[in-house]
Structures are given as C-alpha cells and as structure tokens.
N, C-alpha and C positions, 0 to 999 in steps of 0.2 A: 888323431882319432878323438870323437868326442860324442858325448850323450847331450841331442840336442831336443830342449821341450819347445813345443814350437805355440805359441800365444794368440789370441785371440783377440776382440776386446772384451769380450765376457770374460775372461783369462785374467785380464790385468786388472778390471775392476775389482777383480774376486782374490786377488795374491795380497796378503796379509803377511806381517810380522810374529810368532808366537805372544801370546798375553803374559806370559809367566811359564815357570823352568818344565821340564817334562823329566824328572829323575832318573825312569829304566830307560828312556833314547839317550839321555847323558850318558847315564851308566854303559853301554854298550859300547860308546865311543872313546869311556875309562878305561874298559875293558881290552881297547884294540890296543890305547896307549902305552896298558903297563904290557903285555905283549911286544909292544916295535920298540926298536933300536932306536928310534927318531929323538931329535929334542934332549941330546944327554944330561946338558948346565941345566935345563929347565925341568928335566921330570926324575933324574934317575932317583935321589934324595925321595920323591916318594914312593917311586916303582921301587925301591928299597924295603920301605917301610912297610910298606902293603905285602909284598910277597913274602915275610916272616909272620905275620897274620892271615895270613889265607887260611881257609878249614877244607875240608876235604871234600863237602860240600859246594864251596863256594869256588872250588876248584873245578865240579862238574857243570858247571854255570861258564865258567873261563871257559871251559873246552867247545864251547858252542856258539863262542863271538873269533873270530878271527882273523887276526889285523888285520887284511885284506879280502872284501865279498860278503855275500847275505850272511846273516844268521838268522834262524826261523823267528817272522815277525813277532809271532804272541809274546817273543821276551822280552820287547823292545817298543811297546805301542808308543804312538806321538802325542802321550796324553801331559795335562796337565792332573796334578796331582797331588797328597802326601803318599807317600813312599808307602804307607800302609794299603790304601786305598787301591793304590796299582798293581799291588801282589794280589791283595784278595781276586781281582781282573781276570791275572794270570792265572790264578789257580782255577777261575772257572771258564778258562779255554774252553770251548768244545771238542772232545777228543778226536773229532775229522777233522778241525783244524790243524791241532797237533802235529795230525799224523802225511797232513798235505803241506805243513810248514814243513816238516822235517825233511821230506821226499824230494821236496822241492831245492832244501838247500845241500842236500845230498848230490844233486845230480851237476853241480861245481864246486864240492868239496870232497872227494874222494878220500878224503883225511878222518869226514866225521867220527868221530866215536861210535863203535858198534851199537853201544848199549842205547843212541839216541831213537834207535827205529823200533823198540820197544815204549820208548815213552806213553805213546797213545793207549795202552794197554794193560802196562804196569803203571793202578794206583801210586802206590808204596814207592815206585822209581820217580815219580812224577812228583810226587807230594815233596820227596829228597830235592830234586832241581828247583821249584819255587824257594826251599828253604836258604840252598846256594845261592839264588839270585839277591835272597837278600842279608844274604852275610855277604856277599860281595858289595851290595851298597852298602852295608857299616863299613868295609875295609876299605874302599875308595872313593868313598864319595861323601859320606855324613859326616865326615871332621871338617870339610873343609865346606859345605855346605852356606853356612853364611856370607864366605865372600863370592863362594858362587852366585848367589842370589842379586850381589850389590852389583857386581859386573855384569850379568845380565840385563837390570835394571838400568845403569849407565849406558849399553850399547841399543837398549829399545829406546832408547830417547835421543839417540843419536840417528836412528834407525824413521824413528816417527818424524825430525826434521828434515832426515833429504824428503819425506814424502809431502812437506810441507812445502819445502823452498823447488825441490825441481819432480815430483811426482814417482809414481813406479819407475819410468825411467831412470829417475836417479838412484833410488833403493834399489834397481838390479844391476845399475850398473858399479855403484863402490861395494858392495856387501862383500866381493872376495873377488878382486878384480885378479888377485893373480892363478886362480882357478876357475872362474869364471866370467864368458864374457858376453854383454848385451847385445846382440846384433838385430835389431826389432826387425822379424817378428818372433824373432828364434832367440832361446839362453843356452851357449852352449859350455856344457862342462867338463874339463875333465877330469877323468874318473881315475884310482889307483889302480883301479884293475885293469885298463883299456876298454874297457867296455863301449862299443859303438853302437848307436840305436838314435830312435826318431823318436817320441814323445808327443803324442798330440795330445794337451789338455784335456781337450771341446767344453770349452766352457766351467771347469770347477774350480777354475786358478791353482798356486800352488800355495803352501802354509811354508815361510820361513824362519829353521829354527837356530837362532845366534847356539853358542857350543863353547863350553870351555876346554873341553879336551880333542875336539875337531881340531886339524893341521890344514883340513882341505876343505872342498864340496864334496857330500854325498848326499845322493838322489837315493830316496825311499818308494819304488811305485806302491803304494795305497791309496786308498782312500781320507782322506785329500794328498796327492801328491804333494811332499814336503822335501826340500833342498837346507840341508843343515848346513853355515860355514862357520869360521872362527869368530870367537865374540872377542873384542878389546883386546885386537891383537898387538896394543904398544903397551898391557902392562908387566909389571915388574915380573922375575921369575918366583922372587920370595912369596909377592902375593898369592900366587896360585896354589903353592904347594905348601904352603907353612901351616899349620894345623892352626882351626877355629879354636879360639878365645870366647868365654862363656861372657857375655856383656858384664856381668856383676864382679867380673873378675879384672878387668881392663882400670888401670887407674896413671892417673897422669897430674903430673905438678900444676899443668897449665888450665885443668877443669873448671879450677877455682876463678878463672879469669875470665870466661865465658858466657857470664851475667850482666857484663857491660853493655850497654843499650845497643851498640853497633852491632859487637858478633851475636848479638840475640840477633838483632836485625838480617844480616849475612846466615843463621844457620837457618831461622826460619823462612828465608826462602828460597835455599837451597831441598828444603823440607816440604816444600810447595811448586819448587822445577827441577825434579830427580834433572840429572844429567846436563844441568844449565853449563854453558864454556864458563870460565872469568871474565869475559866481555859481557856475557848476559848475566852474572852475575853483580855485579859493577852497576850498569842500566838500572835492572830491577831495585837493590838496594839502594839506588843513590847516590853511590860514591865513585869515587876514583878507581880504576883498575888497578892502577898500582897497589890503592888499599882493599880492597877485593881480595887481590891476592898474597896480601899479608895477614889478611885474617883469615883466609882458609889455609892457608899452611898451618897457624896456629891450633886451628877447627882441627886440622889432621893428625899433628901429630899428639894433640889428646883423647884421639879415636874416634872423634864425634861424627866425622866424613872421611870418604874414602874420593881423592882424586888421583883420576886414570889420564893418561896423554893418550890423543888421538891424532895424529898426523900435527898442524900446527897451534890445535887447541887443548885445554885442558878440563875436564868433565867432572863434576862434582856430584856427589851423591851419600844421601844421611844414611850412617851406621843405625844397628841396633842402639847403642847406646847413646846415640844422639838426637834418635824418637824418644829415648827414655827422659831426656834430660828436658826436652820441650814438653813431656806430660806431666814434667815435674812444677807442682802446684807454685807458682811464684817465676816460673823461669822466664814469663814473657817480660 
C-alpha cells in the first residue's frame, strides 16, 4: 500500500527544497517522537528530559499531535519563520478553520480530547493551546535549535547538488529512498498509517521539507503539497540531542591556531560553500585532501564547523562561532 503523487511536468519544474527551518512542522514531528517508542540509544536521554519539563499547558498541545495520522493543520503550518512570528499565525486562525481542522481530524482519531471540539468557541481555551504549543517548543525544540539549523543547512546543499549533477529525478529519488520511491511519473510513499490514495498535483509541485525528528515520509495535502523526510541521516546521536552551547560560551585550546593563513583559507571557504564534501573542499582551497582534511578536523573540534557523514562523503559547514571568528576584525 502506498500514497502515490502522480507528476506532471509543470509538477516537477515547480517541486523545490524548503529555504530554511519551518519550527511548528518541526515541532509537530518533535511532538510524535517524544510520544513513539522508536529510536531508544538516539532519543530517549531527551524524551527524558523534555517530559520532566512539560507544563500543563504544553501538555494540551501534546494531546493533539499523535504519533501516528493528522493533527489539525493550523498547529502545524509549513511556514518558515521565528518561532514568535508563527504563534502570533496561530493565534489568528480563523475560528471555522479551527473548528473544520478539528472535525476533520476527529473523524480518524476517535481518541481526540473532548475539550478539542470546543476550541473554535472558547476564547480562553484557545488562547491556553497557542500558549502550550509554545512551551512545547521551549521544551523540545529551542535548546537544541542551533544544531538544528547547521544540519539543515548541510542537507539543503547536499539537496541543491543532486539537482545540480542529476536534476528532480535525482532529488526524488535519494531524499528517503527507504520510504520513498521515484517511479516517473508517480512518487510513491509509504505512509505509517497505511494510508492508500492517488495524489494528482495538476501543476503546483510539491515543497520538500528535510526533518530532524522525521524517521519517515510524511505527506501534508495543503496548499502547496509538502513531503517531509529525514535530514543527515548518518549523523551522530549526541549531536542531535545534546543541548545547544551559547557561541560565547564554547572555548577550545586549538582557537588560538586558527589564524594561520591555511585554516583561515579552509574556514573561509567552507563559509562561502555551506555543505562542500573534503573533495571540494581540498579543489576550492588549493590543497591536498589529505590536508583538507586535517584542517577541518582541527576546524571541528575547536567548534568553528560542524562535519556530518553522508553515505561515502563528508559535509562541512560554519558554526555560530566560526561566522564570529571571520567578522572578527584581523581574522582574514
């Protein structure tokens, strides 16, 4: 069984990669994880963490993403955004949205919460849920926020080359080959739910949004139709779940070495090709691979870059702190 979108060429011209992160579709996809059993060595240390911080509030936000099937859109838009910017959003839903999100994901959740069919209704109840949704994103999502950002960054630029070297065809067909798979003229997916259906575009394409907490493919029908799957799914587990480091606070013996004309060379133009391999690393600067990659190990472990493995290459990309160091007056 599979949810098959079926392509066009106005389809494929029009299917794009996200520009940057979307926080409440993250969040939502946070929200199924700290829920499911899946992932234990990888998640449980923060599904730990998070569920001794939940408020009671953010707890009635939990009760309406559920690991498995819809939850009503307005919690969840595919926007890009700060985190401030997309609650204010939410809170001015339209209340017949509300009240046709809700109805709608009531009629395959027979679990929902009573008090959700009130929402459109009750100000005061409503006002409460927006407040949850965003103490649930301080509890799962803003500490870790910056590395979110860098692995994102790493996987659109891994994302921008297959469209370079072998076109859409190649961006649909590696982006999650083990959930989804290209058969032109059709992408067929599958779903956690079983979910079986046809998908005809006609012409809007689809928006693809990489996912740090996605295990799978999931299909969004809206406006534009958006297919989430997993971003930089070869890195480490500490990375994903170890709590953000404030840049001013990061300090490393090897800083001090950094102003050498080479790894000036090697950071600033890893600062100029977010996500370049050690091969194109190497090219660009001028040097050897092998010294490439001894200077960005260096680069790494004094925080200035972060490198992710992707199948047989390895992906570079500048921290906070290693834009800081390149505005710093003298650093070239």
């Amino acid at each position: 069984m599979a949810y098959r979108i079926h392509f066009t060429v106005q389809d494929l011209a029009r299917t794009r990669v996200a520009e940057a992160p979307m926080p409440l579709h993250e969040l939502e996809l946070a929200a199924r994880a700290l829920q499911s059993r899946s992932q234990p060595a990888r998640l449980d240390a923060w599904r730990h963490r998070a569920r001794t911080q939940l408020s009671a509030q953010a707890r009635m936000a939990l009760a309406l993403m559920p690991t498995v099937g819809s939850s009503p859109n307005f919690l969840s838009p595919t926007k890009a955004g700060t985190i401030e910017e997309l609650l204010e959003q939410v809170r001015a839903t339209p209340r017949e949205r509300v009240r046709s999100d809700v109805l709608e994901t009531a009629l395959h959740h027979p679990s929902l919460p009573a008090w959700a069919r009130d929402l459109a209704d009750d100000p005061s109840l409503f006002a409460e849920l927006c407040t949850g949704l965003g103490h649930l994103h301080t509890f799962l999502l803003a500490p870790h926020w910056t590395q979110f950002t860098e692995h994102l960054a790493v996987d659109q630029a891994l994302r921008l080359q297959h469209i370079l070297t072998g076109g859409v065809d190649q961006l649909l067909t590696q982006a999650n080959p083990r959930w989804m798979r290209w058969n032109p003229p059709v992408l067929e997916v599958r779903m956690a739910n079983g979910a079986e259906r046809d998908l005809y575009l006609e012409g809007q394409g689809i928006l693809l949004i990489p996912s740090i907490f996605g295990t799978r493919t999931i299909v969004t029908d809206s406006q534009p139709v958006s297919v989430s799957y997993p971003a930089s799914q070869d890195q480490h587990p500490h990375e994903l779940t170890a709590p953000a480091s404030a840049p001013g606070h990061r300090r490393s013996p090897g800083v001090s070495t950094l102003l050498g004309r080479t790894r000036t060379v090697v950071l600033t133009t890893i600062a100029e090709h977010q996500g370049c391999s050690t091969k194109e690393l190497a090219a660009r600067a001028g040097i050897a691979a092998a010294s490439a990659s001894e200077h960005a190990t260096i680069l790494r472990e004094a925080g200035l870059i972060r490198s992710l493995r992707h199948r047989n290459s390895v992906r570079h990309s500048l921290t906070p702190l290693g834009q800081a160091l390149l505005d710093t007056p003298g650093a070239g």
